[in-house]
C-alpha positions in Angstrom: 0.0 0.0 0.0 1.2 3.3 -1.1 0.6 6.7 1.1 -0.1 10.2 0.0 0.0 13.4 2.6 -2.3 16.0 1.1 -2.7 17.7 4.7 -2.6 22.0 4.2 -3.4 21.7 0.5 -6.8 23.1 -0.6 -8.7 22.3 -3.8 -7.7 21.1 -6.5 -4.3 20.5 -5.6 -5.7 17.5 -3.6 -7.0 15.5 -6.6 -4.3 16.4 -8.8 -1.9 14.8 -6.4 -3.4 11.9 -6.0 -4.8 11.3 -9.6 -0.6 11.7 -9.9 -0.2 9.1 -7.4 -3.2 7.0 -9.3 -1.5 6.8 -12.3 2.0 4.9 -11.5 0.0 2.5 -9.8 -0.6 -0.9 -11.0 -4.1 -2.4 -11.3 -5.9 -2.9 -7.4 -3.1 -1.5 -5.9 -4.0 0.7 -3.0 -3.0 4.4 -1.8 -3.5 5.5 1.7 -4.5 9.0 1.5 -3.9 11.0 4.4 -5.9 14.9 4.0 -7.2 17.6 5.9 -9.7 19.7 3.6 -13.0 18.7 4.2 -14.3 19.3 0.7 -12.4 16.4 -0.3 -14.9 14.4 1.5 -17.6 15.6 -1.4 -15.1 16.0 -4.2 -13.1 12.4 -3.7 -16.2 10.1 -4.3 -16.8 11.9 -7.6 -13.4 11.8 -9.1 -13.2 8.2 -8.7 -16.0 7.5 -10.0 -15.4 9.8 -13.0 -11.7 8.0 -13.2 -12.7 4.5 -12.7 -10.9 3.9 -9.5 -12.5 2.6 -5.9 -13.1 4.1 -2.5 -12.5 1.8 -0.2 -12.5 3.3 3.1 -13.1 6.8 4.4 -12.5 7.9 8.4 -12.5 11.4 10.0 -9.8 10.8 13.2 -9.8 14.8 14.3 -9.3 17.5 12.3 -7.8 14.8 9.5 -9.5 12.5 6.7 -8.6 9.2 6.0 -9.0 7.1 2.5 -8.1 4.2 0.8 -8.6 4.0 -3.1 -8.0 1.0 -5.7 -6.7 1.6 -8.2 -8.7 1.2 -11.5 -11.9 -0.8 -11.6 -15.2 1.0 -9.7 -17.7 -1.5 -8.8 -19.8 0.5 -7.1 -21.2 4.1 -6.5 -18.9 6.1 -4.4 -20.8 8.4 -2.6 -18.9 10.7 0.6 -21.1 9.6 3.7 -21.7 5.8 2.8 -17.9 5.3 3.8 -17.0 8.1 6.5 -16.6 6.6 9.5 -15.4 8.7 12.4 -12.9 7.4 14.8 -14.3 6.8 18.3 
């Protein structure tokens, strides 16, 4: 599993690091992406969707967001609240 820090960037340097990120990667490999702007939480189901890749996982621990993408291959919708979870 690969990581990416977006923390302190805002919109749409986010995305553009981790479509970056995306794109060396093979096939259902996974990145860790570690963030802090909220609006990814809105904006990250809808790129990979758009790009064909998979949210796995998404967790709010503080003021930090927590997701886990695949690589390639969407099998299902990726919408922001079905996968937040917040850290207890």
């Amino acid at each position: 599993m690969q990581q990416i820090d977006v923390t302190g960037l805002k919109a749409p340097l986010p995305i553009l690091k981790i479509r970056r990120a995306l794109s060396a990667m093979a096939h259902d490999d996974v990145l860790m992406v570690v963030a802090d702007d909220p609006d990814l939480v809105m904006v990250l189901p809808a790129f990979c969707e758009q790009a064909g890749h998979r949210l796995i996982m998404a967790r709010q621990n503080g003021p930090c967001f927590y997701f886990e993408l695949a690589r390639g291959g969407a099998t299902q919708k990726n919408t922001p609240h079905a996968f937040l979870q917040h850290a207890s």
